[in-house]
C-alpha positions in Angstrom: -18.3 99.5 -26.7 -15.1 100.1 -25.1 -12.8 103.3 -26.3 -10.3 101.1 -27.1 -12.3 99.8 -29.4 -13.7 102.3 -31.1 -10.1 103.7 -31.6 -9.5 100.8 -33.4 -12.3 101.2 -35.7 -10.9 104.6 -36.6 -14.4 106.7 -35.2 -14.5 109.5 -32.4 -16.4 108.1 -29.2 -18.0 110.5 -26.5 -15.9 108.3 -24.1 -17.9 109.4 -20.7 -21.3 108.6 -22.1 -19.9 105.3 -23.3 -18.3 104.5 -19.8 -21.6 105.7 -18.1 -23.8 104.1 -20.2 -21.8 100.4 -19.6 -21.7 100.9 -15.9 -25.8 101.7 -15.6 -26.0 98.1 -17.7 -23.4 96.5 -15.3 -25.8 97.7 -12.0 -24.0 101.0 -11.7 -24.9 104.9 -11.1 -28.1 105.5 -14.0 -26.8 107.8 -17.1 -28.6 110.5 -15.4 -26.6 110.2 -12.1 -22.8 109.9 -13.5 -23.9 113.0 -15.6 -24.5 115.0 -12.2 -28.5 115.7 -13.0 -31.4 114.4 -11.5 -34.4 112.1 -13.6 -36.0 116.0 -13.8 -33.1 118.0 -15.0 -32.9 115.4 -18.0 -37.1 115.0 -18.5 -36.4 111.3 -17.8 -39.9 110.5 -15.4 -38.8 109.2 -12.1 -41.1 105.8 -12.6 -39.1 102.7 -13.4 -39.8 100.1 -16.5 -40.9 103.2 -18.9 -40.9 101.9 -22.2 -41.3 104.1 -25.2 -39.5 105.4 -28.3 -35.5 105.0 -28.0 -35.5 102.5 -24.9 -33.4 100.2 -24.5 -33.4 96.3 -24.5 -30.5 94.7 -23.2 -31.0 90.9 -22.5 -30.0 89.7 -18.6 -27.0 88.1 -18.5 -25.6 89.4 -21.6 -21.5 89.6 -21.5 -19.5 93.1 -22.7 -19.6 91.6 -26.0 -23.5 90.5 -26.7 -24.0 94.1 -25.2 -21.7 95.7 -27.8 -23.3 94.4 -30.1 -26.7 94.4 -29.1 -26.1 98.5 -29.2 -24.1 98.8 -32.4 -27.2 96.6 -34.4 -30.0 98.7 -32.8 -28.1 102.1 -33.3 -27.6 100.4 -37.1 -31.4 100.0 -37.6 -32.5 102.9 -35.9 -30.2 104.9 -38.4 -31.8 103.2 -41.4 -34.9 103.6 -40.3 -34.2 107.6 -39.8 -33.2 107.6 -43.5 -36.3 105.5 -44.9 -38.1 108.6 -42.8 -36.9 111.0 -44.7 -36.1 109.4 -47.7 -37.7 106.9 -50.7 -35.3 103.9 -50.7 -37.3 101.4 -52.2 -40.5 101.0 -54.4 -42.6 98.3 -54.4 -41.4 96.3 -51.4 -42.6 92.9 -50.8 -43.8 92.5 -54.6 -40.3 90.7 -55.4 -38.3 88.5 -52.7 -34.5 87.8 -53.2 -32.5 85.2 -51.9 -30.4 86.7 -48.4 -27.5 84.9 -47.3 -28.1 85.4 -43.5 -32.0 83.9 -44.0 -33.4 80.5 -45.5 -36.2 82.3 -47.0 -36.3 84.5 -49.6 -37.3 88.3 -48.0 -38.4 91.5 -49.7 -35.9 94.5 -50.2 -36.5 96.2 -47.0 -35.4 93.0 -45.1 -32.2 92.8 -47.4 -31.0 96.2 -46.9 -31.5 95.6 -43.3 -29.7 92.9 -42.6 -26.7 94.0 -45.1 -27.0 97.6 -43.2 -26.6 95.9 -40.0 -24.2 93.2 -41.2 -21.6 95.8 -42.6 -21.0 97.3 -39.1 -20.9 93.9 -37.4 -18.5 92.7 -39.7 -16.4 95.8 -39.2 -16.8 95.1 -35.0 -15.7 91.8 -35.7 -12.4 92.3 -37.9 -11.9 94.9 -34.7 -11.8 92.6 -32.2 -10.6 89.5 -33.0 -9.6 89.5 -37.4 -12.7 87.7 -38.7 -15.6 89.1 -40.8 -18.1 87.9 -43.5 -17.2 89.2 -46.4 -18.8 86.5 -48.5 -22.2 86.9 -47.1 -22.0 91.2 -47.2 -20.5 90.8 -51.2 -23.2 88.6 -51.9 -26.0 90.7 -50.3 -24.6 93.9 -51.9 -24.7 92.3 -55.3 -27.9 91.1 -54.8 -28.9 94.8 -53.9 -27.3 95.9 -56.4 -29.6 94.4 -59.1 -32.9 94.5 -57.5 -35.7 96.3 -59.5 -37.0 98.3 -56.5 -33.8 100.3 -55.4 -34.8 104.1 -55.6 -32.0 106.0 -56.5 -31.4 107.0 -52.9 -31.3 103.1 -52.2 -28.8 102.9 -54.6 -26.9 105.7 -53.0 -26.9 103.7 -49.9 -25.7 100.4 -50.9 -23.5 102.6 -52.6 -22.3 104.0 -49.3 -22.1 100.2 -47.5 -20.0 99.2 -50.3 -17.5 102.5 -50.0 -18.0 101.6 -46.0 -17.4 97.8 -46.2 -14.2 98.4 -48.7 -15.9 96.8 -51.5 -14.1 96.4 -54.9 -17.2 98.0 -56.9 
C-alpha cells in the first residue's frame, strides 16, 4: 500500500519496507537487497520457492490494487488468528451456523468473525481510495455477532473493537 495511502487512513507506515516490499513484487531488488543484507545476514535460505510459515502468495498479474489488498486481508487474518492463539474467542464453534452476508450459506462463528474482521479493514481501504464501503453488510455481520450464543467474552471484546474501528453507532 502506498504511503499516501496509508496517510489517508490516519496509521504510521514504515515507508521503506513498504516501498521495498512493492518493488520485489513488481520484479525489483528482493527485501533483503534494498535493506543492504545478504539472504544470510537476514536467516532467509538462499534456495528459491521456500514456502513455510509467513510466506507470501501474491497472484501473477495482480495490479497495485489486488496487491494491496491481497496484503491488508492476509495481514487481517494472520492478526486474528494471533489472537484466537492466545485467546478463547468462541465456544462451541460449528455447533450453530448464522446467516453471513458475504456467503450464501450459513457458516459457524469462526467463519463470521472472519470475514467481518477482514471486511472492516477493506471497507476502511475502500472509503480511502475511492468513497465507497459496505456498511450494510459489516452492520449486519456485527449484529449478527453480536447475538450469537458462542461469543466468549474476549469475542465480544473484539466485535467490540470492529464496531469502535468501523465507527459503528453501538
Amino acid at each position: 500500500m502506498s504511503a499516501d495511502r496509508w496517510d489517508g487512513l490516519g496509521r504510521p507506515v514504515p515507508v521503506r519496507l513498504f516501498d521495498s516490499l512493492l518493488s520485489t513484487l513488481r520484479g525489483g531488488p528482493s527485501l533483503t537487497e534494498s535493506l543492504g543484507l545478504t539472504p544470510t545476514d537476514a536467516g532467509v535460505p538462499e534456495e528459491e520457492g521456500r514456502r513455510g510459515p509467513g510466506a507470501l502468495g501474491v497472484p501473477l498479474g495482480a495490479d497495485v490494487r489486488d496487491t494491496e489488498l491481497a496484503l491488508l486481508t492476509g495481514r487481517r487474518r494472520a492478526r486474528l488468528r494471533e489472537l484466537t492463539e492466545v485467546a478463547d474467542l468462541y465456544a462451541s464453534d460449528g455447533r450453530w451456523l448464522h446467516p453471513s452476508p458475504w456467503r450464501e450459506e450459513p457458516v459457524p462463528v469462526s467463519r463470521l468473525l472472519v470475514d467481518a474482521y477482514e471486511a472492516v479493514a477493506v471497507d476502511a481501504f475502500h472509503r480511502a481510495a475511492d468513497g465507497l464501503g459496505d456498511a450494510g453488510r459489516i452492520e449486519r455481520a456485527l449484529d449478527r455477532l453480536d447475538g450469537v450464543a458462542e461469543l466468549t467474552v474476549s469475542g465480544k471484546a473484539v466485535v467490540a473493537a470492529l464496531r469502535l474501528e468501523f465507527g459503528s453507532e453501538r
